[in-house]
C-alpha positions as protocol buffer text, in pm:
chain_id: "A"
residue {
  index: 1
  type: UNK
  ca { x: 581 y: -3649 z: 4164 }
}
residue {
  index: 2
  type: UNK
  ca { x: 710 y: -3311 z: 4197 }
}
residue {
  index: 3
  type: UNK
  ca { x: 683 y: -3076 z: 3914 }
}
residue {
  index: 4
  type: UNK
  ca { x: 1033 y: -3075 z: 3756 }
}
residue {
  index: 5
  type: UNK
  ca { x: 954 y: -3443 z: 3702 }
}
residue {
  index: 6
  type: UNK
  ca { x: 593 y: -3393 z: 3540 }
}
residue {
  index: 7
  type: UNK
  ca { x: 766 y: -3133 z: 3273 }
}
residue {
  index: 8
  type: UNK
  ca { x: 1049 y: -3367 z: 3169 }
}
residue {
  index: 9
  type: UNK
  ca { x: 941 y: -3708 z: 3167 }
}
residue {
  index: 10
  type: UNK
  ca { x: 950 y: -3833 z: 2820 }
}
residue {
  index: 11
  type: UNK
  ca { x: 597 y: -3788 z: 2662 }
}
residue {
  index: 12
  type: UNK
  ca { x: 508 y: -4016 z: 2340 }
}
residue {
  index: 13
  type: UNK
  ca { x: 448 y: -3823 z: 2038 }
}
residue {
  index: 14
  type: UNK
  ca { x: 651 y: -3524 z: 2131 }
}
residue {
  index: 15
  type: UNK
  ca { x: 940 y: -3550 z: 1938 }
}
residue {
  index: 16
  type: UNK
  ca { x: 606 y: -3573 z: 1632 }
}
residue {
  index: 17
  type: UNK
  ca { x: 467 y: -3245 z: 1714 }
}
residue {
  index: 18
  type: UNK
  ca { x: 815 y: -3014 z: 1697 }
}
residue {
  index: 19
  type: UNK
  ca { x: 891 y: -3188 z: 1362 }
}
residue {
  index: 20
  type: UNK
  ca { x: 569 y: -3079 z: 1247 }
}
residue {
  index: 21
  type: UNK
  ca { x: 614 y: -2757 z: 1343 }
}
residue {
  index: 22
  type: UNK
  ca { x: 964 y: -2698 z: 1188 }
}
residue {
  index: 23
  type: UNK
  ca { x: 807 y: -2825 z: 918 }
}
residue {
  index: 24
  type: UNK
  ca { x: 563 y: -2597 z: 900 }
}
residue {
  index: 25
  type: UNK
  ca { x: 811 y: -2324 z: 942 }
}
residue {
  index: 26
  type: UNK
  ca { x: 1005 y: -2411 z: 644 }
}
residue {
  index: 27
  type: UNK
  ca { x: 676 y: -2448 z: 422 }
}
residue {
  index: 28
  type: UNK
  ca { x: 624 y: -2085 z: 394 }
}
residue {
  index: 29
  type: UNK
  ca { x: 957 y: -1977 z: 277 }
}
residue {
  index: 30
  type: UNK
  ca { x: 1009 y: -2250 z: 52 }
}
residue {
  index: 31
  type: UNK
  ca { x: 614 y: -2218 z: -105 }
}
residue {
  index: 32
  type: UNK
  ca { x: 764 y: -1857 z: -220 }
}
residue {
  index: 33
  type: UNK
  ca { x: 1081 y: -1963 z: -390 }
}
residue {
  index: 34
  type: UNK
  ca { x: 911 y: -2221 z: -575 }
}
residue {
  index: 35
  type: UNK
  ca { x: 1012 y: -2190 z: -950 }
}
residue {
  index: 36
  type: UNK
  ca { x: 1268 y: -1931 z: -881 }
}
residue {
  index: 37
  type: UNK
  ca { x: 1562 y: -2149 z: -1000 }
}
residue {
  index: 38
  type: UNK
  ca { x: 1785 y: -1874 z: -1244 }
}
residue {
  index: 39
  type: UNK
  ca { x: 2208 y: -1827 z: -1103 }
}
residue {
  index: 40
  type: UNK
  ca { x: 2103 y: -1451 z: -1139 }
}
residue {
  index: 41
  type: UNK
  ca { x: 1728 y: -1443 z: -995 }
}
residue {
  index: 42
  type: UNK
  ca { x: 1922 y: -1352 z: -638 }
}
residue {
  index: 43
  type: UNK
  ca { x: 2109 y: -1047 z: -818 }
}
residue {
  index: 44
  type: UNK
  ca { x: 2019 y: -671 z: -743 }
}
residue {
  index: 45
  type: UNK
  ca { x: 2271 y: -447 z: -955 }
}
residue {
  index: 46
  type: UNK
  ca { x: 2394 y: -631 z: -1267 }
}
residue {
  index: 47
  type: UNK
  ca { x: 2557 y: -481 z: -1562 }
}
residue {
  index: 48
  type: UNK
  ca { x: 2340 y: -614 z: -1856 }
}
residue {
  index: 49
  type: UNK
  ca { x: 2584 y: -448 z: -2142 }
}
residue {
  index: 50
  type: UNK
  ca { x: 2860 y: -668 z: -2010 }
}
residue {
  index: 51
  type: UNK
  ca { x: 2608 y: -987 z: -1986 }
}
residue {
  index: 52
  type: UNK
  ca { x: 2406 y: -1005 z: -2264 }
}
residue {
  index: 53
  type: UNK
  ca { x: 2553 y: -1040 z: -2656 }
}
residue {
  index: 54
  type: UNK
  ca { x: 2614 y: -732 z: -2861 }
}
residue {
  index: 55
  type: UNK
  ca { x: 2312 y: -701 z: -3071 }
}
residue {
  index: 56
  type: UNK
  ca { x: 2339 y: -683 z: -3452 }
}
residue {
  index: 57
  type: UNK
  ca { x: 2258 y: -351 z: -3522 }
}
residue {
  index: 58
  type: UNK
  ca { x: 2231 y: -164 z: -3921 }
}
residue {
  index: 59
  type: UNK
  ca { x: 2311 y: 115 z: -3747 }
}
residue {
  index: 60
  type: UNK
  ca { x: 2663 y: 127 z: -3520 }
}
residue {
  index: 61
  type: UNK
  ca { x: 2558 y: 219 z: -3166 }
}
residue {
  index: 62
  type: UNK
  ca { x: 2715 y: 285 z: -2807 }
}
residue {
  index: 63
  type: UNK
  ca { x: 2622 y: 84 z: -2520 }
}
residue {
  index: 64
  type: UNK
  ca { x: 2494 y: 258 z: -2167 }
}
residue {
  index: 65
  type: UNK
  ca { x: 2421 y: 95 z: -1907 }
}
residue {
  index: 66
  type: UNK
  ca { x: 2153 y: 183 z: -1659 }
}
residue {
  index: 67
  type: UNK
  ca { x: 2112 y: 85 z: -1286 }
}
residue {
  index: 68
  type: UNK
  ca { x: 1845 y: 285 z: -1105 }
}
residue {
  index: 69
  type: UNK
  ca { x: 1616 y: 155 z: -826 }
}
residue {
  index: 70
  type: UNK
  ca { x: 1669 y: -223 z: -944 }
}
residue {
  index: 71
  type: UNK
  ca { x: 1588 y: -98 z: -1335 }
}
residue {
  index: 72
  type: UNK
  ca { x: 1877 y: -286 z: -1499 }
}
residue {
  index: 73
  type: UNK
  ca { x: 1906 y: -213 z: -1838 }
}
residue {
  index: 74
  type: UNK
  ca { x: 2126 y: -149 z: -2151 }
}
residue {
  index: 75
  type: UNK
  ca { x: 2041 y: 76 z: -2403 }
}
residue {
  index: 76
  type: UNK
  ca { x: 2244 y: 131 z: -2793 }
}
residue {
  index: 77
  type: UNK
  ca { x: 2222 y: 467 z: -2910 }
}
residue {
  index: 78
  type: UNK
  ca { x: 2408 y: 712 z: -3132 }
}
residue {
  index: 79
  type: UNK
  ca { x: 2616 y: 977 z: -2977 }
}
residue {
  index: 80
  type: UNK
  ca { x: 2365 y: 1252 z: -3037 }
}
residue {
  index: 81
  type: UNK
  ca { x: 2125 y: 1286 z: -2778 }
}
residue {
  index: 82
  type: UNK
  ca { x: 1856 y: 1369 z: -2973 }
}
residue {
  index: 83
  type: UNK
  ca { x: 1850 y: 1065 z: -3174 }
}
residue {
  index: 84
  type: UNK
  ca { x: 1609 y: 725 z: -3081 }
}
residue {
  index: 85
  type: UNK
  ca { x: 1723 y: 444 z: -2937 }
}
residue {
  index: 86
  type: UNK
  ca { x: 1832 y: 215 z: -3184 }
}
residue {
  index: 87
  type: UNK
  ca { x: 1814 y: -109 z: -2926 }
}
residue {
  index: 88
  type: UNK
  ca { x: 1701 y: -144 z: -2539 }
}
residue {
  index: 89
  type: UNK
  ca { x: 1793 y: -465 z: -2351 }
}
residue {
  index: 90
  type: UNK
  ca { x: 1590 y: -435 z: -1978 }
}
residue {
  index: 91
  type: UNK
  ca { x: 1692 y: -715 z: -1708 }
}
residue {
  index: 92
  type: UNK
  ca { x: 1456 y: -771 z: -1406 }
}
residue {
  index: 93
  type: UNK
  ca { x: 1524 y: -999 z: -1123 }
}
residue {
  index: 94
  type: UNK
  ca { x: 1354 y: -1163 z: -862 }
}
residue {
  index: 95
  type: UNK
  ca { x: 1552 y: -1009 z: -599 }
}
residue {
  index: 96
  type: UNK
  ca { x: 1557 y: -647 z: -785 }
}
residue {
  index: 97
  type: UNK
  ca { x: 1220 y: -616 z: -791 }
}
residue {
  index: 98
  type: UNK
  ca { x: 1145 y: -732 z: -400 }
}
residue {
  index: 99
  type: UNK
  ca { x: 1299 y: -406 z: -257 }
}
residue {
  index: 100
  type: UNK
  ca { x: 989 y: -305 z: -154 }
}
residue {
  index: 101
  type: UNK
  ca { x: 808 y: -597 z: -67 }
}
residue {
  index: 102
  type: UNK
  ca { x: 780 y: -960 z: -242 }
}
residue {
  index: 103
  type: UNK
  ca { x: 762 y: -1000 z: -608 }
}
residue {
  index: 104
  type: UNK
  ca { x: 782 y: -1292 z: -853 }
}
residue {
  index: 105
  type: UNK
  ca { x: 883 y: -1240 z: -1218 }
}
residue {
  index: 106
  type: UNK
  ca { x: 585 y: -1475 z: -1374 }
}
residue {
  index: 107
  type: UNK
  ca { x: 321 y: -1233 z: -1212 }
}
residue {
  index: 108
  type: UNK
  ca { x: 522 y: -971 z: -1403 }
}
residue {
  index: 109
  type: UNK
  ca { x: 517 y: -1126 z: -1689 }
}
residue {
  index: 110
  type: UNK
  ca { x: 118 y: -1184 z: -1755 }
}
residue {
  index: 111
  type: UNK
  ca { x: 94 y: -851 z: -1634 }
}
residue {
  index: 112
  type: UNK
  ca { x: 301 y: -711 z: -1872 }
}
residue {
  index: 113
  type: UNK
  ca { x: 155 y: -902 z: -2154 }
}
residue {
  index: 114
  type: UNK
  ca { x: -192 y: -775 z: -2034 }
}
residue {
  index: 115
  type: UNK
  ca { x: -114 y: -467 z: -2047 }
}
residue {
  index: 116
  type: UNK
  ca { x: 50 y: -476 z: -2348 }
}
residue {
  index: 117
  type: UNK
  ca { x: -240 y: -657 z: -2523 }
}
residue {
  index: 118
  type: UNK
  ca { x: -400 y: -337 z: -2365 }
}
residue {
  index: 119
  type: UNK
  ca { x: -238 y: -97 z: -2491 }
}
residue {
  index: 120
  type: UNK
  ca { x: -276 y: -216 z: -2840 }
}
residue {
  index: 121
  type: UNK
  ca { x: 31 y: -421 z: -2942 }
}
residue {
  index: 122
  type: UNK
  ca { x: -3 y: -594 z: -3267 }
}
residue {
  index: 123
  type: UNK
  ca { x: 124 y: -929 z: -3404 }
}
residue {
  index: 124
  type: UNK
  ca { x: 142 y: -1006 z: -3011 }
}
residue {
  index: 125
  type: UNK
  ca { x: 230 y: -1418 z: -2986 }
}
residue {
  index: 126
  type: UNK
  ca { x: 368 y: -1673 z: -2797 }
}
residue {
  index: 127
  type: UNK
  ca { x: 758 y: -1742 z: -2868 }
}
residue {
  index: 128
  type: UNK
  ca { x: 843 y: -2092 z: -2783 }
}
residue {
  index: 129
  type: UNK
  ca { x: 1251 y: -2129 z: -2649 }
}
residue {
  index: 130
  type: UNK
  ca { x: 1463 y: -2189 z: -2336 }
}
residue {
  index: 131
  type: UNK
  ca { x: 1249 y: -1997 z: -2074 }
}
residue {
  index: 132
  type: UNK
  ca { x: 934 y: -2039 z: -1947 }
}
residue {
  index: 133
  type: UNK
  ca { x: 693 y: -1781 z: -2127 }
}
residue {
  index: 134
  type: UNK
  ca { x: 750 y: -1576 z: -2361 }
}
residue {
  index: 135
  type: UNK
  ca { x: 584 y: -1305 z: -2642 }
}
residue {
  index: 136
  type: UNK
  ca { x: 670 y: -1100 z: -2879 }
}
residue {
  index: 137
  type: UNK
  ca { x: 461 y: -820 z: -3064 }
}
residue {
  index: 138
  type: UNK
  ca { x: 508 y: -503 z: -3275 }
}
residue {
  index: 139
  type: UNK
  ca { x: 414 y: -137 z: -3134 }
}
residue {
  index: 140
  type: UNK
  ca { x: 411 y: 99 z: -3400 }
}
residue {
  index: 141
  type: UNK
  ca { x: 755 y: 39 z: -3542 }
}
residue {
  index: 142
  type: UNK
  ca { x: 920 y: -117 z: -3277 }
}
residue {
  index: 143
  type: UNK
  ca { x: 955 y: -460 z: -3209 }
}
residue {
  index: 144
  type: UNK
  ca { x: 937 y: -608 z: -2849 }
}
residue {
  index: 145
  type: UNK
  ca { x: 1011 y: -924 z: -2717 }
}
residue {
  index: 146
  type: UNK
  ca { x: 975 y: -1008 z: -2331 }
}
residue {
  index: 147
  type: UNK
  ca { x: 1068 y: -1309 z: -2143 }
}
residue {
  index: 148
  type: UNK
  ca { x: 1003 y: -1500 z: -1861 }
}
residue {
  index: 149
  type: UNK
  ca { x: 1300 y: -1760 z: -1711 }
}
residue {
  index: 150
  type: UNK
  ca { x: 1222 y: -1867 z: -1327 }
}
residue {
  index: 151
  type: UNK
  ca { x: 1350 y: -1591 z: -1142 }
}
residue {
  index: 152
  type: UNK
  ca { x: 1471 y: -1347 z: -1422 }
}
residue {
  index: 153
  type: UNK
  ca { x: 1231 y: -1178 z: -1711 }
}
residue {
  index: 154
  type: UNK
  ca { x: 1445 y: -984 z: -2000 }
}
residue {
  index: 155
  type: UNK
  ca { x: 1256 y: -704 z: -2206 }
}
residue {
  index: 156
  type: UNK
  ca { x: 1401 y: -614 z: -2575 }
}
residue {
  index: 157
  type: UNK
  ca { x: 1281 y: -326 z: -2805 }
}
residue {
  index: 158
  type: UNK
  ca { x: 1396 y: -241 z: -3103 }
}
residue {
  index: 159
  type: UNK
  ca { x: 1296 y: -23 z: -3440 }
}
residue {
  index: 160
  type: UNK
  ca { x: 1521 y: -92 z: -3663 }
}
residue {
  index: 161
  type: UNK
  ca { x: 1578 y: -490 z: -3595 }
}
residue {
  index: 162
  type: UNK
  ca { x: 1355 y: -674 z: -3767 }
}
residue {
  index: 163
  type: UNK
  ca { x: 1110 y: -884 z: -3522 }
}
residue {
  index: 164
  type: UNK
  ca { x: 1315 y: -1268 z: -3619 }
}
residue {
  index: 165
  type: UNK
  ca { x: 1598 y: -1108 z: -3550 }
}
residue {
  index: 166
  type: UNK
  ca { x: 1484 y: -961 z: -3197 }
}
residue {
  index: 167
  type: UNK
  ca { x: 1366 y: -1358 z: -3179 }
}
residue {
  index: 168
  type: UNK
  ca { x: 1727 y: -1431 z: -3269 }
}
residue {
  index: 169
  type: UNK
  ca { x: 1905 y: -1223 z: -2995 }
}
residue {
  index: 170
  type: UNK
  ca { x: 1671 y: -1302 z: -2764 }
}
residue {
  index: 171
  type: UNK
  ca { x: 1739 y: -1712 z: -2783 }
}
residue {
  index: 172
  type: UNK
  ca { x: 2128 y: -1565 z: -2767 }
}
residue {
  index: 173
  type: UNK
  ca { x: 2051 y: -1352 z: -2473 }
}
residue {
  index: 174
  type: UNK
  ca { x: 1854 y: -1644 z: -2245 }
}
residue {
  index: 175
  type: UNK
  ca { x: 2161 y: -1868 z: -2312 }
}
residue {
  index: 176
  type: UNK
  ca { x: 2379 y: -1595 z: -2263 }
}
residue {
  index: 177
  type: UNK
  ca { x: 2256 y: -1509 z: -1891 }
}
residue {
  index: 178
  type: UNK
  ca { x: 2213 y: -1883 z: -1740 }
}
residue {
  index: 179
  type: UNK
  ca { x: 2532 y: -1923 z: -1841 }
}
residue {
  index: 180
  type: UNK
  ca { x: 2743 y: -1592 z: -1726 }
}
residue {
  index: 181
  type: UNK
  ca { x: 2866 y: -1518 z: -1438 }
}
residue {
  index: 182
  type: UNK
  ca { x: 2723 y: -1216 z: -1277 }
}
residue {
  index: 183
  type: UNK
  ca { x: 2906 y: -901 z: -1350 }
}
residue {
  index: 184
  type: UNK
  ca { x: 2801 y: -658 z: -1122 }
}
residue {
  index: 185
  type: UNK
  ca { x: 2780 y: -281 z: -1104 }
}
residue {
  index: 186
  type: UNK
  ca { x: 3009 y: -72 z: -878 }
}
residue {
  index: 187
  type: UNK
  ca { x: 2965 y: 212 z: -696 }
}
residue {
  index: 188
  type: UNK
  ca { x: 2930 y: 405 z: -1078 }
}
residue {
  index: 189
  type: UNK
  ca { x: 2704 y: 246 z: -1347 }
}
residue {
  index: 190
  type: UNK
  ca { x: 2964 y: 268 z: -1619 }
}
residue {
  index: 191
  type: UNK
  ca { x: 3205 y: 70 z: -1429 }
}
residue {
  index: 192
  type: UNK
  ca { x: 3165 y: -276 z: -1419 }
}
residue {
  index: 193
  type: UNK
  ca { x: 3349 y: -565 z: -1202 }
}
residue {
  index: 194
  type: UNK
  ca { x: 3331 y: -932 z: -1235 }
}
residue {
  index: 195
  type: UNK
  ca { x: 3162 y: -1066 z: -893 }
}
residue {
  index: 196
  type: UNK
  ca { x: 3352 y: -1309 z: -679 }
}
C-alpha cells in the first residue's frame, strides 16, 4: 500500500471523532449565552426615553437621554440645573456591558444587590414580576428598584415617587422593553431613530 492509500481509506469511527469535536466547539459559545434570551440583550446604544413609559411624576419633568460608554440611561429633571433629579431610568445590556471583555447581567445583578445591602439600603426585598430577580429598597429618600430579565437589568431611582409606585413603573417598564422594538441612538444622543 502506498501512502496516499493508508491516509484515505475509510477508517471506522472517524466520521465519530469530528462530530465530537464540532461539538465540542459549539459547547463553549453556547455554555455563555445560556439564559441570555431578551430581543434587546444584543443592543449597545439604545434610547431608553423613547423605550420605556413616561413615569408619573408630582412634579412635571424633561426627559434626557444619556449614552456614554454603554451607560444607557434616561433621566427627568427640571430645567434648572441645579435642581435633583426627580426620576432616573438606567438600561444595561448584555452586549453593552461586554465592550471590554465578557459580562452577564445576573452577575451584575447580585453584585449590585451586595453592594447595595453594603452600603446600607433599607427596606431592601425581593420584588416578585416578569423578570428573573428583582429588589427594591429605600436609600435615604430615594427609592430604587433594580431588575434582572435574561440579558437586560433596568435600574430606577426616584425621591419623590413613592416606592409602589416605582414597583408600578417598573412592571410597566419590563413589559414595555420585551415588547418594543429597539430604538436606537444616532450619531447625537438626543436624536433618536427607530432600528431596521
Amino acid at each position: 500500500m502506498d501512502l496516499f492509500e493508508t491516509m484515505t481509506r475509510r477508517r471506522r469511527g472517524s466520521g465519530l471523532l469530528l462530530l465530537a469535536f464540532v461539538i465540542a466547539m459549539l459547547a463553549v459559545p453556547l455554555w455563555r449565552t445560556r439564559g441570555i434570551n431578551h430581543p434587546l440583550a444584543s443592543e449597545a446604544h439604545l434610547d431608553v426615553c423613547a423605550m420605556l413609559p413616561v413615569p408619573t411624576l408630582t412634579t412635571p419633568g424633561i426627559a434626557h437621554p444619556v449614552d456614554s460608554n454603554g451607560n444607557l440611561a434616561c433621566i427627568y429633571r427640571q430645567d434648572d440645573p441645579g435642581q435633583p433629579n426627580l426620576f432616573i431610568a438606567s438600561l444595561m445590556t448584555t452586549r453593552a456591558m461586554s465592550v471590554d471583555g465578557p459580562a452577564d447581567t445576573r452577575r451584575m445583578f447580585d453584585t449590585w444587590v451586595k453592594e447595595t445591602k453594603a452600603s446600607g439600603a433599607q427596606d431592601m426585598r425581593e420584588e416578585p414580576g416578569p423578570w428573573a430577580a428583582a429588589v427594591s429598597w429605600r436609600m435615604g429618600k430615594e427609592n430604587s428598584f433594580l431588575f434582572e430579565d435574561h440579558g437586560v437589568m433596568l435600574s430606577l431611582q426616584s425621591a419623590p415617587m413613592a416606592a409602589p409606585d416605582v414597583a408600578y413603573y417598573a412592571r410597566r417598564a419590563a413589559e414595555a422593553l420585551r415588547t418594543a422594538k429597539p430604538i436606537r441612538v444616532a450619531s447625537s444622543p438626543a436624536v433618536a431613530t427607530p432600528s431596521n
